[in-house]
C-alpha positions in Angstrom: 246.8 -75.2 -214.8 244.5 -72.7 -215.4 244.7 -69.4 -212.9 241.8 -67.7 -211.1 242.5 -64.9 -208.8 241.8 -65.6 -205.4 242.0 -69.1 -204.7 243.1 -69.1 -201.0 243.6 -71.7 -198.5 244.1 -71.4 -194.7 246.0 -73.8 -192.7 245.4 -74.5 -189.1 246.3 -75.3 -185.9 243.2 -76.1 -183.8 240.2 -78.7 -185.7 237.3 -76.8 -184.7 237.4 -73.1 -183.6 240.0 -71.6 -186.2 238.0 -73.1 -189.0 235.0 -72.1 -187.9 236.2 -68.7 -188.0 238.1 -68.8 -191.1 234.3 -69.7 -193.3 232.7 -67.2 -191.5 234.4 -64.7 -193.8 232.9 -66.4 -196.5 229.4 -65.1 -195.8 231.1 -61.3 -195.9 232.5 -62.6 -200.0 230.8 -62.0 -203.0 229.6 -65.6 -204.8 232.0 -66.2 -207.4 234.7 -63.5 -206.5 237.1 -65.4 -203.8 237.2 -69.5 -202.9 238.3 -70.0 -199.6 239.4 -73.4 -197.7 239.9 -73.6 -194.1 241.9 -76.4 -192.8 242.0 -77.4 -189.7 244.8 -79.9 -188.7 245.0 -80.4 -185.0 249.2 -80.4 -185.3 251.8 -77.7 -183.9 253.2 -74.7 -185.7 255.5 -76.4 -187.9 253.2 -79.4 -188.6 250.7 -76.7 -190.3 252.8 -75.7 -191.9 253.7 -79.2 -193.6 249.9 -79.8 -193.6 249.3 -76.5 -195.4 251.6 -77.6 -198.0 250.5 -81.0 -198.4 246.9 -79.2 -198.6 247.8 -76.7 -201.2 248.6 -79.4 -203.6 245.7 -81.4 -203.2 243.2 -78.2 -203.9 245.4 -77.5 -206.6 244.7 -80.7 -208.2 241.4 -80.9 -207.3 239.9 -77.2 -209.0 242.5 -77.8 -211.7 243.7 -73.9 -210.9 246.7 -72.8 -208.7 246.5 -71.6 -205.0 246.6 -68.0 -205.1 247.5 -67.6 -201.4 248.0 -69.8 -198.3 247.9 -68.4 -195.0 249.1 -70.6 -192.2 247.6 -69.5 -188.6 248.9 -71.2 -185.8 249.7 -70.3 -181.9 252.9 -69.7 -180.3 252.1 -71.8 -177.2 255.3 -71.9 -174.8 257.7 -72.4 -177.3 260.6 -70.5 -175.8 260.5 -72.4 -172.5 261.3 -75.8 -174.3 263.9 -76.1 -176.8 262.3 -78.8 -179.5 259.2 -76.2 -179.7 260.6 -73.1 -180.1 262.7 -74.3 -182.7 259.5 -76.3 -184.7 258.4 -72.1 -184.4 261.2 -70.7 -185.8 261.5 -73.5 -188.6 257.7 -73.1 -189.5 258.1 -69.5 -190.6 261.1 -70.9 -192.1 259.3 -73.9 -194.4 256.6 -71.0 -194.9 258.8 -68.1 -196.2 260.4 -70.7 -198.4 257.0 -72.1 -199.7 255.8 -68.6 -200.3 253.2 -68.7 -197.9 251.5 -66.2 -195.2 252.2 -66.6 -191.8 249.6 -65.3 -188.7 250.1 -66.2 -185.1 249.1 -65.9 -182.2 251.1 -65.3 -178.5 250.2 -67.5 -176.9 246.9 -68.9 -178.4 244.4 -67.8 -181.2 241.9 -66.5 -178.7 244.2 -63.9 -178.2 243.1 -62.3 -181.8 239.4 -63.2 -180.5 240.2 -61.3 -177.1 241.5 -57.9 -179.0 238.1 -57.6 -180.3 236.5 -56.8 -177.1 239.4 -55.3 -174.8 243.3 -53.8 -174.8 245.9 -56.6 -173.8 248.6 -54.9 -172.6 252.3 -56.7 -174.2 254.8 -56.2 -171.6 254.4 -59.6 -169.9 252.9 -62.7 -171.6 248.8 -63.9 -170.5 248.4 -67.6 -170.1 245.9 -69.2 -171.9 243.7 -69.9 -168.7 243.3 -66.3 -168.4 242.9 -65.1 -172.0 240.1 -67.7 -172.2 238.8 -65.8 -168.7 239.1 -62.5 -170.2 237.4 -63.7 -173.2 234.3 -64.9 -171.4 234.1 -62.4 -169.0 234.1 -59.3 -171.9 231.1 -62.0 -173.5 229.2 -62.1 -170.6 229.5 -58.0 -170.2 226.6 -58.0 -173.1 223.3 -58.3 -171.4 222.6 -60.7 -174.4 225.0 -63.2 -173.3 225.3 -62.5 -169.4 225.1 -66.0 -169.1 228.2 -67.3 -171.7 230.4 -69.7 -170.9 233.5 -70.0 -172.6 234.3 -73.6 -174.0 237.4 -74.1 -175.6 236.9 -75.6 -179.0 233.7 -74.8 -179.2 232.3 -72.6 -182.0 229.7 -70.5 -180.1 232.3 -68.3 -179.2 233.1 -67.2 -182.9 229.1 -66.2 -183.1 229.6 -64.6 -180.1 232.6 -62.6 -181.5 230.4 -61.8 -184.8 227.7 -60.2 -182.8 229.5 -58.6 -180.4 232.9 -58.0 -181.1 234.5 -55.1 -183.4 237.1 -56.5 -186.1 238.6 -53.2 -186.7 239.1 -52.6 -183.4 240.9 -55.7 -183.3 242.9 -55.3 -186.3 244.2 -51.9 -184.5 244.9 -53.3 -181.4 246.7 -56.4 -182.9 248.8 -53.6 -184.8 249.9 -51.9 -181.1 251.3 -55.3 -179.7 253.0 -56.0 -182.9 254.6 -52.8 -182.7 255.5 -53.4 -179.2 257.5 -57.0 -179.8 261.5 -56.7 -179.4 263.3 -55.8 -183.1 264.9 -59.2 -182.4 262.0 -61.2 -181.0 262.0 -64.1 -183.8 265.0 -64.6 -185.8 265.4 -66.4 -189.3 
């Protein structure tokens, strides 16, 4: 097969929202320069990582070129307080290491990385997902352009929201202050 450099594909765990966000990069690509496919496949951590693979294949063979890159994205849920989950976690990086693909998640859902782009989150005790989507709607609704937001989960006006409002390299840096903050020994492979 012939190569072109990037051909990137991004595995999912949510249908609607992650994907969503995932082609809104595409507006910020040059035509021609990058081909990006956002997949979203409604299963856990470690079925996104099958899907991902199954998915890579299938564009492969479809553009006739090879997949530059796969990121897989996928949320960490409550997988240490039962046993089956936490070890579909730990054997989704595994599959993914092996299959030479990138890895990005999210503790304890995605809207986490949505969250980081308005406010801090501190990391010494885990947020549940009721109150990240809380946070999240409440930092919205703190723009007199969208005093009236209501936070639907699964539902894409969010991501605009974000776009508008929100500050990705503010994000990126506070993403970077919680990952410095996990335990050495947090996820072993």
């Amino acid at each position: 097969m012939a190569e072109v450099s990037p051909f990137v594909s991004h595995g999912c765990e949510d249908g609607n929202t992650e994907p969503y966000y995932f082609r809104t990069f595409e507006r910020h690509i040059p035509v021609d320069t990058i081909f990006l496919r956002a997949v979203g496949t409604g299963r856990s951590s470690k079925g996104v990582v099958e899907q991902a693979i199954v998915e890579r294949t299938k564009l492969a063979e479809e553009a006739n070129k090879n997949v530059d890159e796969v990121w897989v994205v996928f949320d960490k849920d409550d997988a240490e307080k039962v046993p089956v989950n936490a070890i579909r976690f730990t054997d989704a990086f595994k599959i993914a290491r092996q299959e030479k693909m990138s890895v990005a998640y999210s503790n304890e859902v995605f809207e986490l990385w949505l969250l980081l782009h308005f406010t801090d989150v501190r990391s010494d005790k885990p947020i549940p997902r009721a109150a990240i989507y809380s946070k999240l709607e409440t930092a919205i609704k703190s723009f007199e352009s969208h005093n009236l937001f209501v936070y639907k989960h699964g539902k894409t006006e969010v991501i605009d929201a974000l776009i508008e409002l929100g500050s990705e390299a503010t994000a990126i840096k506070r993403a970077e202050k919680l990952l410095t903050d996990i335990p050495p020994n947090w996820l072993k492979n």
